[in-house]
C-alpha positions as CSV (number, residue, x, y, z in Angstrom):
1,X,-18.1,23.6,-16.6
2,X,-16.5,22.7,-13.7
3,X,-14.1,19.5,-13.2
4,X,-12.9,17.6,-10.2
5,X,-9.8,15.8,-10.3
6,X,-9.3,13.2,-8.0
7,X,-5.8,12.0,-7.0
8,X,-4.8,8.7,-7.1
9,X,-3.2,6.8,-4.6
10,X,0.2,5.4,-5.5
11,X,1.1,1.1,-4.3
12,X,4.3,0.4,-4.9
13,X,5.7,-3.4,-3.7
14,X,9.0,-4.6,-5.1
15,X,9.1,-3.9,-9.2
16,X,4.8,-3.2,-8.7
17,X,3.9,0.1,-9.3
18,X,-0.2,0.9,-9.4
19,X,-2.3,4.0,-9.0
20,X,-5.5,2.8,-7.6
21,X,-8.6,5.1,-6.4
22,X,-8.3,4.1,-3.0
23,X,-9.1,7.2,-0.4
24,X,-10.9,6.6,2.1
25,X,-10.0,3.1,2.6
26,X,-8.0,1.5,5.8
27,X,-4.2,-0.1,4.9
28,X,-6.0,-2.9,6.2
29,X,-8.1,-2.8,3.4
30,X,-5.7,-2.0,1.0
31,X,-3.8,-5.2,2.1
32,X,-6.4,-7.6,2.2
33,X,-7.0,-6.7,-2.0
34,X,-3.9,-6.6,-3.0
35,X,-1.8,-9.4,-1.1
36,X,-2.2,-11.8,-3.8
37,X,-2.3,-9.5,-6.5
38,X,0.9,-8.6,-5.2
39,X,2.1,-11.4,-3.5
40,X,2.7,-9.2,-0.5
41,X,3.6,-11.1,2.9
42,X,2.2,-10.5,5.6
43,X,4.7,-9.4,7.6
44,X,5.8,-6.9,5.4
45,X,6.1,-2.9,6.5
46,X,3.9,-0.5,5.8
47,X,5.2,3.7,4.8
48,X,2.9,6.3,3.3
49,X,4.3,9.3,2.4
50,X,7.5,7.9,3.6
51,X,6.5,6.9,7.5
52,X,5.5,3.8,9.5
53,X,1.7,4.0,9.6
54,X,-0.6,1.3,11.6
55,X,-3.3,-0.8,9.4
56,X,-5.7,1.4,11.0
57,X,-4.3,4.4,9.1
58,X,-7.1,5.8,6.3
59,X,-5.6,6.7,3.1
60,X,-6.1,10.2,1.9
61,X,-6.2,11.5,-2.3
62,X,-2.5,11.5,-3.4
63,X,-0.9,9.4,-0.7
64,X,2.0,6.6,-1.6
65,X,1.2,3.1,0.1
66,X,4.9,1.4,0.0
67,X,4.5,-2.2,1.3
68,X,8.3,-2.9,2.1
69,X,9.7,-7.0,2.9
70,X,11.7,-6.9,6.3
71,X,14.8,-7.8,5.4
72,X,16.5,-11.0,5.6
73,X,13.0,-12.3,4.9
74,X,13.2,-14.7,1.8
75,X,11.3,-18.0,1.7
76,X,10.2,-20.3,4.5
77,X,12.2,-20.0,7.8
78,X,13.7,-22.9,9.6
């Protein structure tokens, strides 16, 4: 018998830490269902693996999805 294991992508946003099944899906995507999970701004930066990817980027088995607030970014600006 043969088994398949399928890796699961890692979020992490602030003190949020998930594994999620989520290959195959755009960050844009990724965003969209977890923003208010998450609480995650808009405007916050985006690293898998450790690197700037675009919203366009599709997530492969095993990647990390880091959503990362710009700093100096805390509440409503002026």
């Amino acid at each position: 018998m043969e088994t398949t294991t399928v890796q699961a992508t890692r979020v992490v946003y602030g003190v949020n830490d998930l594994e999620l099944d989520l290959a195959g899906r755009r960050i844009t995507t990724v965003y969209t269902v977890l923003e208010q999970v998450l609480n995650i701004p808009r405007e916050a930066s985006v690293t898998v693996n450790g690197g700037r990817v675009d919203d366009e980027y599709v997530v492969r088995p095993g990647d990390e999805i880091e959503f990362l607030k710009n700093a100096g970014v805390k509440g409503q600006q002026a």
